[in-house]
Each structure stands twice: as C-alpha cells, then as structure tokens.
C-alpha positions in Angstrom: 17.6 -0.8 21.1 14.8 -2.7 19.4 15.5 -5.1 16.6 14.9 -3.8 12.9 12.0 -5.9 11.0 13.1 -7.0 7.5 10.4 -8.6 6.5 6.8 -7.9 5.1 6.0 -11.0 7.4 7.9 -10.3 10.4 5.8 -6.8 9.8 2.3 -9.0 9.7 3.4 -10.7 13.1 3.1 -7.4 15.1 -0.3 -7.1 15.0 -3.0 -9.6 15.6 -6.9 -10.7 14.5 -8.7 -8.5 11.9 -5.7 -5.8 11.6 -3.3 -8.7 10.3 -5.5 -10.2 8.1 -6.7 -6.7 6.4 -2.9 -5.8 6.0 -2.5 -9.5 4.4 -5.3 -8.7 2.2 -3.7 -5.6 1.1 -0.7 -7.4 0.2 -2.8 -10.2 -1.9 -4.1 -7.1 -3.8 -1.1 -5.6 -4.8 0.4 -9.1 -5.7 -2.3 -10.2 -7.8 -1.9 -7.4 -9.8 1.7 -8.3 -10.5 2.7 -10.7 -8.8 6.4 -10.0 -10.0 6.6 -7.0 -7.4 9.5 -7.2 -5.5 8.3 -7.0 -1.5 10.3 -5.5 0.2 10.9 -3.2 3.6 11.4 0.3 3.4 10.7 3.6 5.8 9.6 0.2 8.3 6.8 -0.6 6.4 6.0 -3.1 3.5 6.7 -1.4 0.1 6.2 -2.9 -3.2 8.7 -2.1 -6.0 9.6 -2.4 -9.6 12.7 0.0 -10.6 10.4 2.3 -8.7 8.5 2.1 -5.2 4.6 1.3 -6.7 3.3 1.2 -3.1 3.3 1.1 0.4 1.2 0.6 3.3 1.1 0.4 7.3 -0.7 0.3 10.1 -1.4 3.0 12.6 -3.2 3.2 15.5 -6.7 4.1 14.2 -6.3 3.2 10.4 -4.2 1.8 7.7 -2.1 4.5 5.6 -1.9 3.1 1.7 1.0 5.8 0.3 0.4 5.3 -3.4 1.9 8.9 -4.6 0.7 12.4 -5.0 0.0 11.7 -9.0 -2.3 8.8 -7.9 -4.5 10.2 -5.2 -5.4 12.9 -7.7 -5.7 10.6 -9.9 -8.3 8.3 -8.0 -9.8 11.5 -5.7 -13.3 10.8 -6.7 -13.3 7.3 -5.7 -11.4 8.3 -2.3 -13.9 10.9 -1.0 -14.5 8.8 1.7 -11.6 8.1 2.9 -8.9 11.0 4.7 -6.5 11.9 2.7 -3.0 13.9 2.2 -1.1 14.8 -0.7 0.6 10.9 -0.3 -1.6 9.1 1.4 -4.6 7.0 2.3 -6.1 6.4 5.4 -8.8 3.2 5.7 -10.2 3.2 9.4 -10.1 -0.1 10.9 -13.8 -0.6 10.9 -14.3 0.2 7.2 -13.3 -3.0 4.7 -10.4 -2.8 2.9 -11.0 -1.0 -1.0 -9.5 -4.3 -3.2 -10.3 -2.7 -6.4 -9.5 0.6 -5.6 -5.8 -0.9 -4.4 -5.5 -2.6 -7.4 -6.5 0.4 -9.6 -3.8 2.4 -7.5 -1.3 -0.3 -8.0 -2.1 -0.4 -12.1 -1.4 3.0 -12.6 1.2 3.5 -10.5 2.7 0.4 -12.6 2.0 2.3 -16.2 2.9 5.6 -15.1 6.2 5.3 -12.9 7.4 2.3 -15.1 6.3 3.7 -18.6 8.3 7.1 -17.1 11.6 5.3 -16.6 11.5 3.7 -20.0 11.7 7.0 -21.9 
C-alpha cells in the first residue's frame, strides 16, 4: 500500500531538477493571480480552488497536463495550437517552457466565469 500525498509540496518532492521547478512555476502562476486560492490535493494532483476547482495540473511521463475545463480550452484554442490537447486538458512537453501568461489567462477566466456562475 503506498502512502497517500496530501500535499502540493509533498507532490513537488516526487520529481527532481527542471520537472520540479516547472511544476513550482506553475503553481507561482496560478498564485499570483490570486493568491487567495485555496491549494489543495485532489484526483492526486495539485488543484486550486475557490467554491469551485479553477485548476489543476500534474506531471506525466512525457509532459505536464494543465486541466483548466472544457469552457476554457475553447476559450483559449488559438493560443494552444501548439500544444496537445483534449476536451479538459493541456499537455506542455517537458522540453517546451512553461506558458506563464497563458496559465494565468486560464486561471482569470476560469476565476470570472465559474465564480461569477455560482453567484447568480
């Protein structure tokens, strides 16, 4: 039975060199966005939430999947065509650098339209 990680940091500690410090980059662009995010774990990876999961991202073996929502690939789908993409989801290959603005972009609208939704 192996142990159950319940935190984004004990996440960070699996991997090592460049694949930690992109996923650690990913987190400071999320936060900087709103740095009120709650961080949490959830479907083992690190998921950022306000009433609502906003975003969440791992690492696999040959990329890092960003799962920002259906609504917000379409959204964004010009500025991913270079990226591999699903209905959810996001892959950056590891030896491509990690899209900051474009993460923060997805994090923003995710922010107005899942939190503006649960006002109404």
């Amino acid at each position: 039975m192996t142990n159950k990680i319940k935190t984004v940091e004990e996440y960070f500690l699996q991997f090592d060199g460049d694949v930690r410090q992109k996923l650690i980059t990913i987190r400071a662009c999320i936060l900087s966005v709103d740095p009120s995010l709650e961080e949490k774990m959830s479907w083992n990876m690190p998921t950022y939430f306000k009433k609502v999961n906003i975003i969440h991202f791992s690492a696999n073996k040959n990329h890092i999947g960003i799962y920002p929502a259906a609504r917000a690939i379409e959204k964004f789908k010009n500025k991913l065509k270079e990226y591999k993409t699903s209905k959810g989801a996001i892959q950056i290959p590891y030896d491509k650098p990690i899209p900051s603005e474009l993460i923060k972009d997805l994090v923003r609208y995710n922010l107005k339209i899942f939190v503006q939704n649960l006002k109404k």
